[in-house]
One Martini backbone bead per residue (centre of mass of N, CA, C, O) as a GRO file, in nm:
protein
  279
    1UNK     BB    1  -3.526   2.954  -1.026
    2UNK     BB    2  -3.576   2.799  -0.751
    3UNK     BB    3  -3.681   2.433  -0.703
    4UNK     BB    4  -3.899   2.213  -0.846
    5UNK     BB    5  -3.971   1.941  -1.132
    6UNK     BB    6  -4.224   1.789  -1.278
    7UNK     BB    7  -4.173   1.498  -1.465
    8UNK     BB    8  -4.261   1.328  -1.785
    9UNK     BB    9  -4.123   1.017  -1.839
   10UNK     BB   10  -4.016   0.898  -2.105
   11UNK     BB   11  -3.950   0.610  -2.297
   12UNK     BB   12  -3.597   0.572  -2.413
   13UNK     BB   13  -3.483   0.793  -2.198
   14UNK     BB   14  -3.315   0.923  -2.002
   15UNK     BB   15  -3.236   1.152  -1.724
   16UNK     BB   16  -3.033   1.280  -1.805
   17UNK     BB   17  -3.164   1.409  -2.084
   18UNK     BB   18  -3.396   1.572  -1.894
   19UNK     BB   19  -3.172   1.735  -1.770
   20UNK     BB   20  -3.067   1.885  -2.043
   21UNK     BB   21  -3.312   1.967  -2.167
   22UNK     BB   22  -3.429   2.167  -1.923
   23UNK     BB   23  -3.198   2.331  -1.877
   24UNK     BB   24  -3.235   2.468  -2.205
   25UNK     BB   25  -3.524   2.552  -2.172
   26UNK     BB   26  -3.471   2.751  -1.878
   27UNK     BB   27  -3.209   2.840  -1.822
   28UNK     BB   28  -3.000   2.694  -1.642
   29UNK     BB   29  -2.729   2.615  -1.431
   30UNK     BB   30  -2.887   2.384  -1.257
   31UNK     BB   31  -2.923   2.050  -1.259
   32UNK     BB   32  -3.126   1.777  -1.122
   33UNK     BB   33  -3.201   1.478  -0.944
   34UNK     BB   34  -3.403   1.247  -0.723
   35UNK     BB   35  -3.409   1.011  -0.911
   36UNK     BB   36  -3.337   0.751  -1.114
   37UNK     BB   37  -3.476   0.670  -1.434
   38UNK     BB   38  -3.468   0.446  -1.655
   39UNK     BB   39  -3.526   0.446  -1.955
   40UNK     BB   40  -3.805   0.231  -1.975
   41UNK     BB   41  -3.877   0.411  -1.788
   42UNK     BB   42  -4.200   0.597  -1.657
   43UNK     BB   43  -4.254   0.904  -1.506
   44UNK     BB   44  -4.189   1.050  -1.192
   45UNK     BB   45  -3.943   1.309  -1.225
   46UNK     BB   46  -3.730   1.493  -1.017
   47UNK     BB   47  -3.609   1.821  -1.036
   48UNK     BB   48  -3.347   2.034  -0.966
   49UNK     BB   49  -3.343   2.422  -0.950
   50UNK     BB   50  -3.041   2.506  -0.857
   51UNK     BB   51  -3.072   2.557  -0.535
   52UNK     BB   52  -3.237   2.312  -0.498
   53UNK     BB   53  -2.972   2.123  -0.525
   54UNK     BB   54  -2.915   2.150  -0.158
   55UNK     BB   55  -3.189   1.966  -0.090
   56UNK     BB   56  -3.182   1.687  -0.183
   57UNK     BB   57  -3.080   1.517   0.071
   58UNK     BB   58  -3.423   1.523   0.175
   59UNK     BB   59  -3.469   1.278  -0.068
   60UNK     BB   60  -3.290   0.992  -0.011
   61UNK     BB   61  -3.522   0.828   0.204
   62UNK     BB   62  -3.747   0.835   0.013
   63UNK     BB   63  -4.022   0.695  -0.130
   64UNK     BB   64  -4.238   0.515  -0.317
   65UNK     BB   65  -4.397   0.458  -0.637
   66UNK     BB   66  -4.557   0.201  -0.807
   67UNK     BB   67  -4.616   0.057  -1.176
   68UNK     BB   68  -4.633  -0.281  -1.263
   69UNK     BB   69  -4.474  -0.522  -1.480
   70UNK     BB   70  -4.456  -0.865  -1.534
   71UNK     BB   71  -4.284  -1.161  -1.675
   72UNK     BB   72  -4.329  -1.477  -1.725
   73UNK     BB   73  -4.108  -1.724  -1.806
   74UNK     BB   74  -3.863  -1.500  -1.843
   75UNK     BB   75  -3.555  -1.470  -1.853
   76UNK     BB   76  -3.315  -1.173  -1.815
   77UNK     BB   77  -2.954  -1.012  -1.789
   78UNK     BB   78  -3.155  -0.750  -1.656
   79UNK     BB   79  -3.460  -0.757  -1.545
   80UNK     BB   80  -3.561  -0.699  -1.845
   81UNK     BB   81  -3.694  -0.642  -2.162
   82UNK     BB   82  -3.381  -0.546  -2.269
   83UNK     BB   83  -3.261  -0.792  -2.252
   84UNK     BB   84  -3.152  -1.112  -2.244
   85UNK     BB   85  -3.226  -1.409  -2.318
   86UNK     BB   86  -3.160  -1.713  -2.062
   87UNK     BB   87  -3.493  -1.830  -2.051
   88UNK     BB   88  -3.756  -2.080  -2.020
   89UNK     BB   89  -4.117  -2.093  -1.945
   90UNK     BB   90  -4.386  -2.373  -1.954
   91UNK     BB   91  -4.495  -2.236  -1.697
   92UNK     BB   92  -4.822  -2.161  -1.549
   93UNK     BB   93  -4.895  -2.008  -1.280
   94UNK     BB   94  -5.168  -1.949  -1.063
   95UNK     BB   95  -5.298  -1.651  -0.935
   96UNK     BB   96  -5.275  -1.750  -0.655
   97UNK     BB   97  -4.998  -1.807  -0.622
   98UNK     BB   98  -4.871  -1.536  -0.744
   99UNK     BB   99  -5.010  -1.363  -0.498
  100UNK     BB  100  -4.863  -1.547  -0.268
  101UNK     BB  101  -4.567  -1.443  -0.353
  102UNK     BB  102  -4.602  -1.101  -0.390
  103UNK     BB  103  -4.682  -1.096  -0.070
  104UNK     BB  104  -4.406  -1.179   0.084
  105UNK     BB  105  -4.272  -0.878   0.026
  106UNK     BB  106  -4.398  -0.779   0.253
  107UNK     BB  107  -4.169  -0.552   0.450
  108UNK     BB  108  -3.891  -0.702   0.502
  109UNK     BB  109  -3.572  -0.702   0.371
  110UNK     BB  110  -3.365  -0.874   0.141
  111UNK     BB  111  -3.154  -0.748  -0.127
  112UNK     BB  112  -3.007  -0.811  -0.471
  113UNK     BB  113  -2.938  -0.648  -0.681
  114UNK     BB  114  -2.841  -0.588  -1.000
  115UNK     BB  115  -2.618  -0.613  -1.235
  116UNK     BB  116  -2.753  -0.344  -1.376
  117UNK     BB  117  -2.641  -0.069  -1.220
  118UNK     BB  118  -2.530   0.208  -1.043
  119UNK     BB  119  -2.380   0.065  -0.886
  120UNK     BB  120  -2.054   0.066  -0.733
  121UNK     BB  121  -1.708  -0.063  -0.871
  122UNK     BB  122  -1.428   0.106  -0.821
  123UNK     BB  123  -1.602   0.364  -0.949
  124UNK     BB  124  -1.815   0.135  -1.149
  125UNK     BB  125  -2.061   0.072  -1.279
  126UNK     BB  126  -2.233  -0.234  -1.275
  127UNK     BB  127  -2.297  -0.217  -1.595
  128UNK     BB  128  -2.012  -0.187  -1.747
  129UNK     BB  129  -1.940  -0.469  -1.624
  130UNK     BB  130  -2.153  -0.634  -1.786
  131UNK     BB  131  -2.108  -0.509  -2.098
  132UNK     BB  132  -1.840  -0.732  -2.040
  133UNK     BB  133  -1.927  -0.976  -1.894
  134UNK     BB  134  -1.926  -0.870  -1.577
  135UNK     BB  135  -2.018  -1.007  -1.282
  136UNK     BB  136  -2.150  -0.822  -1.013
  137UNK     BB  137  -2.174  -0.861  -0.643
  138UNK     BB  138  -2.427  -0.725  -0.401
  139UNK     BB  139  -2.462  -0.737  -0.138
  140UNK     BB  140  -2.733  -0.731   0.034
  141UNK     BB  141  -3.030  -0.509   0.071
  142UNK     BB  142  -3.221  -0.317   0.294
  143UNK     BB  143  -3.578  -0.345   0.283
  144UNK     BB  144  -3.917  -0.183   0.203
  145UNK     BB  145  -4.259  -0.307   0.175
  146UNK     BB  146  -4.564  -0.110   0.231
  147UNK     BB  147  -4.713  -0.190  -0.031
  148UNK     BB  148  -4.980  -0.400  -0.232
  149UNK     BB  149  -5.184  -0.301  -0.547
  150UNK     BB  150  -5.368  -0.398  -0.810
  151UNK     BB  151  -5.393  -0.696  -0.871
  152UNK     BB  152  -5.295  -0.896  -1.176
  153UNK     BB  153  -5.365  -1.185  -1.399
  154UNK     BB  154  -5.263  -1.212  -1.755
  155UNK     BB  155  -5.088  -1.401  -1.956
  156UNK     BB  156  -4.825  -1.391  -1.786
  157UNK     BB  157  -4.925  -1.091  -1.639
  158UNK     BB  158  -4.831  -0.908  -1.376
  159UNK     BB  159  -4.992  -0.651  -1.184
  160UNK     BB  160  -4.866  -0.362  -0.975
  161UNK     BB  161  -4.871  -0.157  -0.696
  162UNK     BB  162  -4.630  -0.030  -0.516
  163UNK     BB  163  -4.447   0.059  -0.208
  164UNK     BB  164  -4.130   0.190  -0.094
  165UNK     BB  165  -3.821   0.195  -0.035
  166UNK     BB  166  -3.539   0.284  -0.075
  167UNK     BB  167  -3.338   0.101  -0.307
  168UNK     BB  168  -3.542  -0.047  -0.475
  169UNK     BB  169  -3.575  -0.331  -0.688
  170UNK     BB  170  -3.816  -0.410  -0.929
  171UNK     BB  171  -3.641  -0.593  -1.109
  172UNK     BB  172  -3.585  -0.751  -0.794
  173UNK     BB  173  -3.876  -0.833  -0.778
  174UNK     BB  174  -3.896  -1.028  -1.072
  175UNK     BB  175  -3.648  -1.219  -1.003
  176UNK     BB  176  -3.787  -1.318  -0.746
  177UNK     BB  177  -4.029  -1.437  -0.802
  178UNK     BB  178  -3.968  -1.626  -1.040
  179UNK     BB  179  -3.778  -1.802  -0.866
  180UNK     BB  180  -4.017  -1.885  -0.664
  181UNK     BB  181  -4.214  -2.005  -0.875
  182UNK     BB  182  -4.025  -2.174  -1.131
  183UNK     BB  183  -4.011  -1.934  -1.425
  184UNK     BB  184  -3.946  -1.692  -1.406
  185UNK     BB  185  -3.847  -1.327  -1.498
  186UNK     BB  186  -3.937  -1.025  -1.575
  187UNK     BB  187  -3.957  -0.676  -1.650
  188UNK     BB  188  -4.198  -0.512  -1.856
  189UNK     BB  189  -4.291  -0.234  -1.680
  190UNK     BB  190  -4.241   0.144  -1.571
  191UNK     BB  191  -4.419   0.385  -1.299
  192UNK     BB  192  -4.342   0.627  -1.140
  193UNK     BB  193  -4.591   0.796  -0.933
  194UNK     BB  194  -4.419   0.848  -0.633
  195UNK     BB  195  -4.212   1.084  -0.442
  196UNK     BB  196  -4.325   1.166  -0.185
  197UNK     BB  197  -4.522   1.429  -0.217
  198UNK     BB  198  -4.465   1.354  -0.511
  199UNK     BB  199  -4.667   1.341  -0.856
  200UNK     BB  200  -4.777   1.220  -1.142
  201UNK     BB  201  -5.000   1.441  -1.191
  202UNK     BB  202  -4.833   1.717  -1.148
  203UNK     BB  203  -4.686   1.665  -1.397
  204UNK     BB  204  -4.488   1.701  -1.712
  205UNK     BB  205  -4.421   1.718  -2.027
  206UNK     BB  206  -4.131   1.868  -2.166
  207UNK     BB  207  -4.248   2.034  -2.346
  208UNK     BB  208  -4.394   2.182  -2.166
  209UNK     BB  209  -4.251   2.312  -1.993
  210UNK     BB  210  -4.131   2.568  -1.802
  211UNK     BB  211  -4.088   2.856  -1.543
  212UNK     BB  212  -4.370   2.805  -1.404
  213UNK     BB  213  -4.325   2.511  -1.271
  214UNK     BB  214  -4.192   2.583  -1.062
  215UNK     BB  215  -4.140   2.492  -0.739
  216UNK     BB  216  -4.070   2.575  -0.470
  217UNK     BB  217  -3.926   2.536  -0.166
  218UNK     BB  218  -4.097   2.646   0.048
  219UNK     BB  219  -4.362   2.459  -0.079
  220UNK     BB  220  -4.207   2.166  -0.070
  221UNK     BB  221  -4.187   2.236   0.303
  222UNK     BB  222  -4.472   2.270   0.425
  223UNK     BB  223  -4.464   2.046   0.633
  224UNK     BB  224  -4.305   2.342   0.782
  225UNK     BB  225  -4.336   2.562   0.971
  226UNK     BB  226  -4.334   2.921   0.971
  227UNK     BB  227  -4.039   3.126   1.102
  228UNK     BB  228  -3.967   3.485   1.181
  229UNK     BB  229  -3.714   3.702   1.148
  230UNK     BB  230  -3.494   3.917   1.228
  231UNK     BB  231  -3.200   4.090   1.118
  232UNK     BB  232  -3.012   3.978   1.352
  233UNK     BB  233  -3.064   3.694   1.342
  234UNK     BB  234  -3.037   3.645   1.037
  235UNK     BB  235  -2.725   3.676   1.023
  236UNK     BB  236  -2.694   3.435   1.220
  237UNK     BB  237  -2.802   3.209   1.092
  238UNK     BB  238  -2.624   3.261   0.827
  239UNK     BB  239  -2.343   3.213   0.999
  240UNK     BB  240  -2.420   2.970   1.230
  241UNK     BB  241  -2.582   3.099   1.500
  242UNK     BB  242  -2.726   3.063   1.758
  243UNK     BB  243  -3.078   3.065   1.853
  244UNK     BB  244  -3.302   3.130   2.108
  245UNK     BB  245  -3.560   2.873   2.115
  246UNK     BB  246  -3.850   2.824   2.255
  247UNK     BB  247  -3.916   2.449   2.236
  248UNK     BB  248  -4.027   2.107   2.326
  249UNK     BB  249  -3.924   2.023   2.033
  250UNK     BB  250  -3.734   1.881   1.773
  251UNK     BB  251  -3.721   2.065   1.459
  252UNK     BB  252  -3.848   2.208   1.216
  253UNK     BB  253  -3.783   2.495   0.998
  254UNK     BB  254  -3.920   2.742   0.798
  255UNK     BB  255  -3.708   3.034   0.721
  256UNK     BB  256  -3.751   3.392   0.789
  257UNK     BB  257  -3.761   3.692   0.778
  258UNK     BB  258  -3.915   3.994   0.795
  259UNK     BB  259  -3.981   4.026   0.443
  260UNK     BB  260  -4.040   3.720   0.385
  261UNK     BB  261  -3.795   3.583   0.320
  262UNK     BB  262  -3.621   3.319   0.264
  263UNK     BB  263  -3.358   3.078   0.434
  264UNK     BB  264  -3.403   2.820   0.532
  265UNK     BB  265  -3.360   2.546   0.725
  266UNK     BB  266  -3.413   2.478   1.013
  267UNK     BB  267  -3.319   2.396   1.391
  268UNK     BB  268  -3.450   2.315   1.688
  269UNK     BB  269  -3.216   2.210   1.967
  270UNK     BB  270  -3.237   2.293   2.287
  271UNK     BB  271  -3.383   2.585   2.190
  272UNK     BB  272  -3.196   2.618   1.915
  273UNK     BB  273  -3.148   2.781   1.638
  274UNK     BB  274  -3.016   2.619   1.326
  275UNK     BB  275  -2.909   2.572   1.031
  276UNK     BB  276  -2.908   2.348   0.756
  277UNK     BB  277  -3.038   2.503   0.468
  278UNK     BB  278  -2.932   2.716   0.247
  279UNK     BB  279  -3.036   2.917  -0.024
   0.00000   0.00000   0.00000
């Protein structure tokens, strides 16, 4: 019962509310995600199950990647499909042009969030100051924008797959787009694809969901080394204690037992292994 699960969320609910599905379908103490999705958005939600809730901190600088539609012409005070029309345009953009404006977005950049985001001010949500008609602005902040492909543009509608960093706001690659172009647009759907090594294949639907679904800790750390500790050293791995490793670079390990027991992630550093994350 401690691992991660990954959820094929539909359009129209919350993660909030797929975490609270998940917690009482599968009777768990803590569940949590590992990045908000928009209720609009649909795709693939991580979340941490039980102890594996300790171990969220490891994918917090996680890329993304994402399928996106964009529509152009129209501008709205949320940056998609759900807000409130604010502008129409009746220019149309061509082909050539919109795909050589949504390629300058490759590389770093700063971003400014969009006025309706979960980031807070003075501890309040900047949508709660939005639906309340206060509009506040956060300076932006850097993103990298790591590929872009599968690009079409048919009707007003431009669609392409992103590769993306952390933060980075999809809504506001969309109202950037648009006022580049001189038309306007906003976000007219999201699907998240995958967050770090997690895919949105490997996903399941709420309803089917079980306790099998679970991926393990130590399985969704594989691409760390696996090092096993004796008894006297596992005592002190588990009380903060270094213990003397030699290895030629810096590195993590899942550490195990004897028994072959999981105990959590490791950093060898200077010689001396010492836990990171205990399960």
């Amino acid at each position: 019962m401690n691992g991660f699960i990954l959820v094929n969320k539909e359009t129209g609910i919350s993660s909030n509310r797929v975490v609270q599905e998940i917690k009482k379908k599968i009777k768990a103490d803590k569940v949590g995600h590992l990045g908000t999705l928009d209720p609009l958005a649909d795709g693939l939600l991580v979340l941490a199950i039980n102890r594996a809730t300790k171990f969220s901190n490891y994918f917090l600088e996680s890329d993304k990647s994402y399928d996106v539609e964009v529509m152009l012409g129209i501008n709205t005070d949320t940056d998609d499909s759900t807000g409130k029309i604010i502008s129409v345009s009746k220019k149309i953009p061509s082909k050539e042009e919109v795909k050589a404006k949504l390629f300058r977005f490759m590389g770093d950049s700063m971003q400014t969030p969009p006025f309706f985001s979960a980031l807070k001010h003075k501890g309040k949500p900047l949508y709660k100051y939005a639906r309340q008609g206060e509009f506040i602005s956060k300076p932006p902040r850097k993103i990298r924008i790591k590929d872009i492909s599968n690009f079409k543009y048919k009707d007003r509608i431009c669609s392409f797959e992103i590769d993306c960093s952390k933060g980075t706001y999809i809504r506001s690659i969309a109202r950037d787009l648009g006022k580049n172009l001189g038309c306007g647009a906003h976000m007219k759907s999201l699907t998240r694809l995958s967050q770090a090594d997690f895919n949105l294949s490997e996903a399941n639907n709420i309803s089917d969901i079980t306790n099998r679904n679970i991926i393990s800790i130590e399985t969704t750390f594989k691409k760390f080394n696996k090092i096993s500790i004796n008894s006297d050293e596992s005592k002190r791995f588990i009380n903060g204690v270094k213990i003397p490793k030699s290895n030629s670079s810096n590195t993590f390990f899942r550490v195990f037992n004897e028994k072959d027991n999981f105990l959590g992630i490791g950093e060898i550093k200077n010689n001396n292994l010492k836990h990171k994350q205990l399960v």
